[in-house]
PQR file of N, CA, C, O and H, with PARSE charges and radii, in Angstrom:
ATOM      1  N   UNK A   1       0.830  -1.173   0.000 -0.4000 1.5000
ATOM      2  CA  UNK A   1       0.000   0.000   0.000 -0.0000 2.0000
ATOM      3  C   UNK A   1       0.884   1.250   0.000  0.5500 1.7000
ATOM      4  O   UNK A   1       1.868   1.371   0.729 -0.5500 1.4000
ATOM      5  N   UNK A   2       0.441   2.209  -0.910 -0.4000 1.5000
ATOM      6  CA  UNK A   2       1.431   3.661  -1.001 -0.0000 2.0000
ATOM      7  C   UNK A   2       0.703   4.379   0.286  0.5500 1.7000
ATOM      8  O   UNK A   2      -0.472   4.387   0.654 -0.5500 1.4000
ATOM      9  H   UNK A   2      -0.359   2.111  -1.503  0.4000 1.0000
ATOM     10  N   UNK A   3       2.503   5.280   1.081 -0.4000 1.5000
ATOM     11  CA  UNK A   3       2.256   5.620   1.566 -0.0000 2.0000
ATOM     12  C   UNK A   3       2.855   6.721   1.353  0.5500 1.7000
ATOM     13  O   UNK A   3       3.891   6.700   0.689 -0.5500 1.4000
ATOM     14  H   UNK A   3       3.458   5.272   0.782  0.4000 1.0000
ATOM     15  N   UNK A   4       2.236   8.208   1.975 -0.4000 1.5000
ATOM     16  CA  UNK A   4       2.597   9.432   1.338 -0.0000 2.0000
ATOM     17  C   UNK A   4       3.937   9.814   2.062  0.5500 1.7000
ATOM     18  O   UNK A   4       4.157   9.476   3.225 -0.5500 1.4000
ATOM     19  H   UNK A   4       1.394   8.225   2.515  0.4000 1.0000
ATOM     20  N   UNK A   5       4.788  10.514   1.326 -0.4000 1.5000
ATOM     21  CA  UNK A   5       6.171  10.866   2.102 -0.0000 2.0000
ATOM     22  C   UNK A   5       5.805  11.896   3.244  0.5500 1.7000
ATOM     23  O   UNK A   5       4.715  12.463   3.328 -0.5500 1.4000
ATOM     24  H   UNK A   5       4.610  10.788   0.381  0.4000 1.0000
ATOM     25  N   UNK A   6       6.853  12.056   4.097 -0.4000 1.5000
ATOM     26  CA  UNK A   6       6.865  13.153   4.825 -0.0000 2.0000
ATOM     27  C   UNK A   6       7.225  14.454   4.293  0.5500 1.7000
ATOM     28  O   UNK A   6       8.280  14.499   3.660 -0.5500 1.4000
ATOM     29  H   UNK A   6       7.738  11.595   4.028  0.4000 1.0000
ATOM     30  N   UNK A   7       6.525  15.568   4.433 -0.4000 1.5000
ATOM     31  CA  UNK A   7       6.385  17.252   3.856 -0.0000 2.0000
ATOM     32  C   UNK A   7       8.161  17.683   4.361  0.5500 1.7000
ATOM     33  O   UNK A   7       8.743  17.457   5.421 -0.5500 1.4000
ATOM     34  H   UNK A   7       5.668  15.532   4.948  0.4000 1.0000
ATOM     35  N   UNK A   8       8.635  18.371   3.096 -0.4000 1.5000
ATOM     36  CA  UNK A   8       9.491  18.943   3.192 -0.0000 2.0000
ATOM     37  C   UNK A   8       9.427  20.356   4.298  0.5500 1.7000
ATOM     38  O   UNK A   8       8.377  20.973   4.117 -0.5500 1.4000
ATOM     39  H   UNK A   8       8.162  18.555   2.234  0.4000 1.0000
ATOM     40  N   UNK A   9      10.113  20.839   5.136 -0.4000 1.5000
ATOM     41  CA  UNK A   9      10.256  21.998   6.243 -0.0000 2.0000
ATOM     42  C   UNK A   9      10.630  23.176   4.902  0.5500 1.7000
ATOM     43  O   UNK A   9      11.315  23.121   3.881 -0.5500 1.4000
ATOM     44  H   UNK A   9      10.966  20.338   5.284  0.4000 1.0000
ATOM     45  N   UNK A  10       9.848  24.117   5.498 -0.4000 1.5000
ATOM     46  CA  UNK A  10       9.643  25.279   4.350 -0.0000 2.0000
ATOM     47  C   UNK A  10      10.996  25.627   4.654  0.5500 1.7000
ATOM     48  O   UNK A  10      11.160  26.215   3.585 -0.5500 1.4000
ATOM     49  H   UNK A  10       9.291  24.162   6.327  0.4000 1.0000
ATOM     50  N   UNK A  11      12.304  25.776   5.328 -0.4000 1.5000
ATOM     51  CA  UNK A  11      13.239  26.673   5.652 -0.0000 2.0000
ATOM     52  C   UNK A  11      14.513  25.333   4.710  0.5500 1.7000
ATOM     53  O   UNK A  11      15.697  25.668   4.707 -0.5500 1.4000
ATOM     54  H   UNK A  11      12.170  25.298   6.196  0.4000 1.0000
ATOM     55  N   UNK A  12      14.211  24.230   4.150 -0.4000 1.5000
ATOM     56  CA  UNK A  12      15.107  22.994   3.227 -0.0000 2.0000
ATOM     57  C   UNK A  12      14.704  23.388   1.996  0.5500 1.7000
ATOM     58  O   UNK A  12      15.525  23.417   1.079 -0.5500 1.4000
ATOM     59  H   UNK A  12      13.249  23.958   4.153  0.4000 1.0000
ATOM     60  N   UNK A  13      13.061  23.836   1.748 -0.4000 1.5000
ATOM     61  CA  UNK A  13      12.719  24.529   0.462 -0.0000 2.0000
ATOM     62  C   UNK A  13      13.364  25.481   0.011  0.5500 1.7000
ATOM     63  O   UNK A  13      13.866  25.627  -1.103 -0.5500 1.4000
ATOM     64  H   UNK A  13      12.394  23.812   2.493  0.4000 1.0000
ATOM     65  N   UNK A  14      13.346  26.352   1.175 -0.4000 1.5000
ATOM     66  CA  UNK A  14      13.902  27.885   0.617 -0.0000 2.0000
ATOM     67  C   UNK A  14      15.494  27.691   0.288  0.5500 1.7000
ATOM     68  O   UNK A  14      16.081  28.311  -0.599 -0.5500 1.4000
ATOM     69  H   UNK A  14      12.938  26.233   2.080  0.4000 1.0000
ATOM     70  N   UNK A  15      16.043  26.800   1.086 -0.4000 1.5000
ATOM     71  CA  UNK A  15      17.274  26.771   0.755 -0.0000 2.0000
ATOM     72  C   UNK A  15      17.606  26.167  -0.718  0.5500 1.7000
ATOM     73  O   UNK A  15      18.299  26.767  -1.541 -0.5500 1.4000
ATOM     74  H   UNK A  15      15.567  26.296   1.807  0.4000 1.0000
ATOM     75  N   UNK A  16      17.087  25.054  -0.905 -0.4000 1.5000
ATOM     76  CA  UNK A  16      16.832  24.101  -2.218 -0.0000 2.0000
ATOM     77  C   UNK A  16      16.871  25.952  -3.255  0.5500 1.7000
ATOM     78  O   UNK A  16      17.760  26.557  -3.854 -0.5500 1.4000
ATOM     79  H   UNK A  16      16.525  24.567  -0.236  0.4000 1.0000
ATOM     80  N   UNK A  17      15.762  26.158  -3.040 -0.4000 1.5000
ATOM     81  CA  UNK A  17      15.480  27.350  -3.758 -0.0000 2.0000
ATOM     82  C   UNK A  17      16.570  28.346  -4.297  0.5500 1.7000
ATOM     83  O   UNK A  17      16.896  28.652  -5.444 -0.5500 1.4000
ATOM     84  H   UNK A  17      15.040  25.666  -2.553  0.4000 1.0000
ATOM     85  N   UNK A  18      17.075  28.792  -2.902 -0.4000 1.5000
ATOM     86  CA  UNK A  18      18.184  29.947  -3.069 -0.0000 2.0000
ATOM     87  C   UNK A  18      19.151  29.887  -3.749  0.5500 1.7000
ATOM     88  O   UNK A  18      19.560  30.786  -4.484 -0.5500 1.4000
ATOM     89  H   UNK A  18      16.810  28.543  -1.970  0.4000 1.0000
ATOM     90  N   UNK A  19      19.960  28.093  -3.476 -0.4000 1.5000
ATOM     91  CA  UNK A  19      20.959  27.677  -4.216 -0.0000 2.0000
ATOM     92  C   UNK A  19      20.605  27.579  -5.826  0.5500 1.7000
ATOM     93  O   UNK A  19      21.509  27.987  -6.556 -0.5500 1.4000
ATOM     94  H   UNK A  19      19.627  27.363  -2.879  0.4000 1.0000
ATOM     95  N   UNK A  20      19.539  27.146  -6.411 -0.4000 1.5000
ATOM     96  CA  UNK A  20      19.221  27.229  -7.382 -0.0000 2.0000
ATOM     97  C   UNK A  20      18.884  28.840  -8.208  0.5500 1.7000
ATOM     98  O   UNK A  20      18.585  29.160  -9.358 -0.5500 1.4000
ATOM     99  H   UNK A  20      18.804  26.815  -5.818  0.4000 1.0000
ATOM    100  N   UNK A  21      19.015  29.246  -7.503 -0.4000 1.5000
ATOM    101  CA  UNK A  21      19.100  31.122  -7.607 -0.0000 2.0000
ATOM    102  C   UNK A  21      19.958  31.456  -8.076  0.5500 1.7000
ATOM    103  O   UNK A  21      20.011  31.945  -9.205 -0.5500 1.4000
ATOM    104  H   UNK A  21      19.258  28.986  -6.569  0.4000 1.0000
ATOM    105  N   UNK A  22      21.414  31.168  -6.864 -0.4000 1.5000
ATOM    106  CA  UNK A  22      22.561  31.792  -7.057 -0.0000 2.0000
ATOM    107  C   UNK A  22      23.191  31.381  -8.031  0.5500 1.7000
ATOM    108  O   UNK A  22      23.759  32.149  -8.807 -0.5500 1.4000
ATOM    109  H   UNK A  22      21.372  30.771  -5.947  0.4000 1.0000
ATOM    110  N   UNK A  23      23.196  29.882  -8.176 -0.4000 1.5000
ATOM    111  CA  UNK A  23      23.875  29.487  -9.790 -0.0000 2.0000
ATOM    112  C   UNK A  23      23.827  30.215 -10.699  0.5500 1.7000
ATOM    113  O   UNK A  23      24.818  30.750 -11.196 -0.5500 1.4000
ATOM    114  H   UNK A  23      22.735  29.258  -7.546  0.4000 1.0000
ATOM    115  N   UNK A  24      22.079  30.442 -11.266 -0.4000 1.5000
ATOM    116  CA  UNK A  24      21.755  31.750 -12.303 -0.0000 2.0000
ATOM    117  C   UNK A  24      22.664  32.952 -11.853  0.5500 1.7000
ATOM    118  O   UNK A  24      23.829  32.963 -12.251 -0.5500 1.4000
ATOM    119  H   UNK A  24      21.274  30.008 -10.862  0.4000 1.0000
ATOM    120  N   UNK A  25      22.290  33.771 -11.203 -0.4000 1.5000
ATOM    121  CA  UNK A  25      23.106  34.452 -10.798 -0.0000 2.0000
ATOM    122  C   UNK A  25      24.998  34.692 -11.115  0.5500 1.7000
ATOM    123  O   UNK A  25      25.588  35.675 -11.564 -0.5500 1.4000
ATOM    124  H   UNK A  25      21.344  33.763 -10.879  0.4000 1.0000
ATOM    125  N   UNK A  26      25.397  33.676 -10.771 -0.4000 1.5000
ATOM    126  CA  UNK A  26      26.963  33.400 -11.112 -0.0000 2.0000
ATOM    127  C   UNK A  26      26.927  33.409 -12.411  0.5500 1.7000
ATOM    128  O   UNK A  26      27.710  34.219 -12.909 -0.5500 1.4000
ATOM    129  H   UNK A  26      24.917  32.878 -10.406  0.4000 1.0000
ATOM    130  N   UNK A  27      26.096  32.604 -13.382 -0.4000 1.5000
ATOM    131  CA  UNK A  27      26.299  32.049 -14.610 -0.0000 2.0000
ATOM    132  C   UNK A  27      26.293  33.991 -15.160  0.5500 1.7000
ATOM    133  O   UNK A  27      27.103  34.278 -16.042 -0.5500 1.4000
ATOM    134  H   UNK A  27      25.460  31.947 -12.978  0.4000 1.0000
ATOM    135  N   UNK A  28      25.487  35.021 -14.659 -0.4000 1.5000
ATOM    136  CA  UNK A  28      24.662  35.816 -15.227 -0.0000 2.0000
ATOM    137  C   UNK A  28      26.103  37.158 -14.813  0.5500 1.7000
ATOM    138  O   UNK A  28      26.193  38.245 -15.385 -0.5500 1.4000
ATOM    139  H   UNK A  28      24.829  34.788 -13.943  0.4000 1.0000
ATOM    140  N   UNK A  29      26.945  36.711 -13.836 -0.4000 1.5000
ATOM    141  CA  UNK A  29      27.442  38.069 -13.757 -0.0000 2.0000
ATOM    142  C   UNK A  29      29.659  37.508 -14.483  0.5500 1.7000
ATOM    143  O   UNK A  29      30.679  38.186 -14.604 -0.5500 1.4000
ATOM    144  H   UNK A  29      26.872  35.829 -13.371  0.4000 1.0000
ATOM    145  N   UNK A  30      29.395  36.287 -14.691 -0.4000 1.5000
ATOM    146  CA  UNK A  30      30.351  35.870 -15.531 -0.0000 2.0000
ATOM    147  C   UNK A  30      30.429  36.228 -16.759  0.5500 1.7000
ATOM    148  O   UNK A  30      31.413  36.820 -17.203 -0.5500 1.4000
ATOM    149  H   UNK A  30      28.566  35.736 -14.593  0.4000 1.0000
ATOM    150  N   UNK A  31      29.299  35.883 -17.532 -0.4000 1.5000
ATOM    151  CA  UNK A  31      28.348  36.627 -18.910 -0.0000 2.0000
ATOM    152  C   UNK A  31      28.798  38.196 -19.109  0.5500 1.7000
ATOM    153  O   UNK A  31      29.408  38.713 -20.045 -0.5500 1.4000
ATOM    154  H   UNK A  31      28.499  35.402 -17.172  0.4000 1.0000
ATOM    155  N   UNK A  32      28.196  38.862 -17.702 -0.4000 1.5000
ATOM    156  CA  UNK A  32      28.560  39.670 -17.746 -0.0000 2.0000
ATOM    157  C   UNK A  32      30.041  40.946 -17.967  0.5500 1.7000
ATOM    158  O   UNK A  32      30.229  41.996 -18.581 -0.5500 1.4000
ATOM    159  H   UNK A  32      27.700  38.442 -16.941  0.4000 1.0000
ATOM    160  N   UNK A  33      30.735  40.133 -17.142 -0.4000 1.5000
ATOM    161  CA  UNK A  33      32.483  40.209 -16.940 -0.0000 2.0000
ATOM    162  C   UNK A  33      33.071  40.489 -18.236  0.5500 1.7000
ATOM    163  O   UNK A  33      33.762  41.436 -18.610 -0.5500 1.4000
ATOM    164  H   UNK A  33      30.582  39.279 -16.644  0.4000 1.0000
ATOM    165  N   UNK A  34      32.486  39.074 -19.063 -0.4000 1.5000
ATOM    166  CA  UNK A  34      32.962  38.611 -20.422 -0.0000 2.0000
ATOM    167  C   UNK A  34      32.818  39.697 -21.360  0.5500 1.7000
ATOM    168  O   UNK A  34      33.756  40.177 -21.998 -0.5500 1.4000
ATOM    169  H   UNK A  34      31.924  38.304 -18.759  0.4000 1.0000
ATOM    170  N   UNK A  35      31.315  40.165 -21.440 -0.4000 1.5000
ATOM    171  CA  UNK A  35      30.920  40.874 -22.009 -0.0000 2.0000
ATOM    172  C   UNK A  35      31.659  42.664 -22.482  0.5500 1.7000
ATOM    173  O   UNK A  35      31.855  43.352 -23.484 -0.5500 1.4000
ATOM    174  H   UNK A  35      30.554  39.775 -20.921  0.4000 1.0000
ATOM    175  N   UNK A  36      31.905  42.734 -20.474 -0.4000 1.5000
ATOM    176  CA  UNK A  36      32.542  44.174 -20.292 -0.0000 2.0000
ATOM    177  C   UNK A  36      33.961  43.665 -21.162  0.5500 1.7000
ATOM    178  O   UNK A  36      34.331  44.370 -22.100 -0.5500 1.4000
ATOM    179  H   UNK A  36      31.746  42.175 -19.661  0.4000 1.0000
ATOM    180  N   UNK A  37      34.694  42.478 -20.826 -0.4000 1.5000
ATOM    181  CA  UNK A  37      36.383  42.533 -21.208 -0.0000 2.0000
ATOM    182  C   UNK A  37      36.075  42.251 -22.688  0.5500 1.7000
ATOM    183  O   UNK A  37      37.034  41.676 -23.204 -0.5500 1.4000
ATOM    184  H   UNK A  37      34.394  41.904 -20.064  0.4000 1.0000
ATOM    185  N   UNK A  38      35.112  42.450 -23.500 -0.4000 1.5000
ATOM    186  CA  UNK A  38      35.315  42.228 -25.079 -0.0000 2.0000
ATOM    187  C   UNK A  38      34.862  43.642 -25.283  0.5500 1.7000
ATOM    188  O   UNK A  38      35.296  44.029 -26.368 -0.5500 1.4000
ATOM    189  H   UNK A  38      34.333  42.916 -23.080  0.4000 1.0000
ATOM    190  N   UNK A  39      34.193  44.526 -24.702 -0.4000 1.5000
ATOM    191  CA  UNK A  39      34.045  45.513 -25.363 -0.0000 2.0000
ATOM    192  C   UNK A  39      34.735  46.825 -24.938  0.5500 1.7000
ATOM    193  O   UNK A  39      34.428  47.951 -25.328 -0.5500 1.4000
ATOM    194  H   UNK A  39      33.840  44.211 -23.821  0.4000 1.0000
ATOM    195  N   UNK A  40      35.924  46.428 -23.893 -0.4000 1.5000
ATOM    196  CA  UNK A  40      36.759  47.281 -23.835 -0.0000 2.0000
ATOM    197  C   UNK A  40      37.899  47.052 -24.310  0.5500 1.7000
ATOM    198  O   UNK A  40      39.012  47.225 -23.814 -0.5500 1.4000
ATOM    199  H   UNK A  40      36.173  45.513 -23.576  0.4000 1.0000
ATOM    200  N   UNK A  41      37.526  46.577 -25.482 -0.4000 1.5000
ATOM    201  CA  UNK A  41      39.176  46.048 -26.471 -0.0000 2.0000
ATOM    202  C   UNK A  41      40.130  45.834 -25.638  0.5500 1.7000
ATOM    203  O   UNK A  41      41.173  45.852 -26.291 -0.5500 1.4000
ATOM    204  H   UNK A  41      36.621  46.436 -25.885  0.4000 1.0000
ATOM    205  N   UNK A  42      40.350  45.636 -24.522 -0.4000 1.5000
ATOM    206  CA  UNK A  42      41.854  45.238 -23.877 -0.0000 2.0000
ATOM    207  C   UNK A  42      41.558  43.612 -23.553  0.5500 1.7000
ATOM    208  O   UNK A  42      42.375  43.143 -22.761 -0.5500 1.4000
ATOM    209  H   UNK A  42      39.503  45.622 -23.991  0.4000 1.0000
ATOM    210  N   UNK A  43      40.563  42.701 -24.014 -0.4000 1.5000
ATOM    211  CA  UNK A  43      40.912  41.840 -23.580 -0.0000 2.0000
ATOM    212  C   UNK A  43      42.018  40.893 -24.735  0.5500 1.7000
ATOM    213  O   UNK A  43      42.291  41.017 -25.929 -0.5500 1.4000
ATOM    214  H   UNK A  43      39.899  43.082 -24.658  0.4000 1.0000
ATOM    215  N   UNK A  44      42.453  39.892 -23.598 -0.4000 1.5000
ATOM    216  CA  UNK A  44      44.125  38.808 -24.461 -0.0000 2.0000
ATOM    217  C   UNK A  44      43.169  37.384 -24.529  0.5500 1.7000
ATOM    218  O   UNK A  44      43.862  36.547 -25.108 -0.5500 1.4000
ATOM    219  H   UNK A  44      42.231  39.791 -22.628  0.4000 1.0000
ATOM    220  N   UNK A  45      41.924  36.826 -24.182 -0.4000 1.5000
ATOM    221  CA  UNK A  45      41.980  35.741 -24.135 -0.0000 2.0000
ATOM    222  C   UNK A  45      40.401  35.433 -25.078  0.5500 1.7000
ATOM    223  O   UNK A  45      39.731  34.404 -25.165 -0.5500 1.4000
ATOM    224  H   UNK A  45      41.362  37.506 -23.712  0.4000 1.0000
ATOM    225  N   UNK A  46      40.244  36.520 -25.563 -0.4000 1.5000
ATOM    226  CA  UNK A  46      39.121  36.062 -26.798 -0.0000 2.0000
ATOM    227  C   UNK A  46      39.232  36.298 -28.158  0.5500 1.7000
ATOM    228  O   UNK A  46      39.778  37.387 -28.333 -0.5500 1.4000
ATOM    229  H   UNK A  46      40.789  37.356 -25.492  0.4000 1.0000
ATOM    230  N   UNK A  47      38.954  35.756 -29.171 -0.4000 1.5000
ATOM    231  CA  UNK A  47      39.212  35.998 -30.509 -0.0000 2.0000
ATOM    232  C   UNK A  47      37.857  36.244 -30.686  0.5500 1.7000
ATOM    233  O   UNK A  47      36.880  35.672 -30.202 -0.5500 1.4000
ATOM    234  H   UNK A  47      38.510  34.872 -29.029  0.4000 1.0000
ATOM    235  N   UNK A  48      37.983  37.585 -31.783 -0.4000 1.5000
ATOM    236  CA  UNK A  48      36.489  37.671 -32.372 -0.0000 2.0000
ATOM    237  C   UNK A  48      36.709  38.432 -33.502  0.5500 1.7000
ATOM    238  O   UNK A  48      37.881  38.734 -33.724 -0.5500 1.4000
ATOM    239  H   UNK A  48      38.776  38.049 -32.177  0.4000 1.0000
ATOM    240  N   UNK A  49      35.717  38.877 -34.397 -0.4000 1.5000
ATOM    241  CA  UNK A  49      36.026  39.333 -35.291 -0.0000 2.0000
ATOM    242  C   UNK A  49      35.693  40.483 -35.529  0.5500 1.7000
ATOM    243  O   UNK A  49      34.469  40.387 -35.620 -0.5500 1.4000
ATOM    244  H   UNK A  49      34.765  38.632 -34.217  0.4000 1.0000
ATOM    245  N   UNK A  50      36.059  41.937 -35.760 -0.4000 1.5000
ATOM    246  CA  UNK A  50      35.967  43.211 -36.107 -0.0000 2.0000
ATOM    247  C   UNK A  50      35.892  43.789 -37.347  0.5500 1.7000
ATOM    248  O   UNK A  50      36.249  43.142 -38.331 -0.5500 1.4000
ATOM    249  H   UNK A  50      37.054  42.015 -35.686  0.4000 1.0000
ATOM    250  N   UNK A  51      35.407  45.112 -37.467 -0.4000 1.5000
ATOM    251  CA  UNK A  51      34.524  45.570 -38.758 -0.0000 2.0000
ATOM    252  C   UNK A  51      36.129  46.473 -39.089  0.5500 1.7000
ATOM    253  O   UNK A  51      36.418  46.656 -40.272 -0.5500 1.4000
ATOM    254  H   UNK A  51      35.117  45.638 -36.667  0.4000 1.0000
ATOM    255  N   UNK A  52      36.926  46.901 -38.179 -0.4000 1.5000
ATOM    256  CA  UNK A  52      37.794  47.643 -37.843 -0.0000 2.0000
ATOM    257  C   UNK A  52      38.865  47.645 -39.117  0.5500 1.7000
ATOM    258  O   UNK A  52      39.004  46.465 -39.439 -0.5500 1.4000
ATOM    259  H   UNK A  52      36.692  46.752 -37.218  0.4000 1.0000
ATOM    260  N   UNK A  53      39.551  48.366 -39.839 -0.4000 1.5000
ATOM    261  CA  UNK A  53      40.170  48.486 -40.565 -0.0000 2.0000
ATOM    262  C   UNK A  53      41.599  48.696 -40.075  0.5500 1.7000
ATOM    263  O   UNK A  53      41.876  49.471 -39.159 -0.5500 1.4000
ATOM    264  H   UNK A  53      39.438  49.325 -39.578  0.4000 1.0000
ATOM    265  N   UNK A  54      42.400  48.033 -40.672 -0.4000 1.5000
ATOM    266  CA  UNK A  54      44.162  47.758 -39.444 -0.0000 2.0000
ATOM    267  C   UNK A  54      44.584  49.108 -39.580  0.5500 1.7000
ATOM    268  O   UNK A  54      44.042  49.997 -40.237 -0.5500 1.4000
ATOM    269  H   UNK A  54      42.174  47.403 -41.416  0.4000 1.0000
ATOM    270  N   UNK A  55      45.355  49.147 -39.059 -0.4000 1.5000
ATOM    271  CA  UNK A  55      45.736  51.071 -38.899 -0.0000 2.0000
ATOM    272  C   UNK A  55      46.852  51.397 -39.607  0.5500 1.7000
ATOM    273  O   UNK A  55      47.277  52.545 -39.473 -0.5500 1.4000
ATOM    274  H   UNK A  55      45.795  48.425 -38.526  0.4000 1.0000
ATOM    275  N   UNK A  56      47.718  50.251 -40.709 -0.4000 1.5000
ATOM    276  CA  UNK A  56      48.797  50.500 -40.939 -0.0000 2.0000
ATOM    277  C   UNK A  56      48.114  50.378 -42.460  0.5500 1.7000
ATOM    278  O   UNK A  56      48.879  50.954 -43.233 -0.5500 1.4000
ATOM    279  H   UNK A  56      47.373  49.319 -40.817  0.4000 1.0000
ATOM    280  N   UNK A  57      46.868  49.799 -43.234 -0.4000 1.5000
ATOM    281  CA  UNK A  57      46.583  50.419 -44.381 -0.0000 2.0000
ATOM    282  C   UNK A  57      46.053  52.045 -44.458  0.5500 1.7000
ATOM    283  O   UNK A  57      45.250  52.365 -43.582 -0.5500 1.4000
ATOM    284  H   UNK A  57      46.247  49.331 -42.605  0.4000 1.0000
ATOM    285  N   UNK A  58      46.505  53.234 -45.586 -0.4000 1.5000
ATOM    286  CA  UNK A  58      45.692  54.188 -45.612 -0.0000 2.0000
ATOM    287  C   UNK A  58      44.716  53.790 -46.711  0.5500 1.7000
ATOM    288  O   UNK A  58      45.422  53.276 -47.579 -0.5500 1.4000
ATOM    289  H   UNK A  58      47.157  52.974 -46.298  0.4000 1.0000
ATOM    290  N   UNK A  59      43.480  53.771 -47.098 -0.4000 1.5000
ATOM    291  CA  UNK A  59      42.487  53.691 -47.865 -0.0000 2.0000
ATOM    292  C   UNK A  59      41.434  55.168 -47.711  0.5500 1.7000
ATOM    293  O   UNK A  59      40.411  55.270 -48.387 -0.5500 1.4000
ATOM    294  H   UNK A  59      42.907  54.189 -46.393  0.4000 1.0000
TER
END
């Protein structure tokens, strides 16, 4: 015969919860980081590609 589990304590929820928060969070201000070090042209560890014309042709 099924028997019903015992109820989770709202304060194991919230935690369950929070941690599942902060991950987003991390994932969201890494993103972010990335974002700032590509568009302040000084970053060394991404390749991407630019519209930019090299500075040593004159055209």
């Amino acid at each position: 015969m099924a028997v019903p589990k015992k109820r989770t304590s709202g304060s194991k929820k919230k935690i369950r919860n929070r941690m599942w928060r902060d991950g987003s969070v991390k994932v969201a201000a890494r993103a972010l980081s990335s974002a700032r070090s590509i568009l302040s042209g000084r970053s060394k560890s991404f390749y991407y590609v630019t519209n930019e014309k090299a500075s040593g042709t004159n055209d």
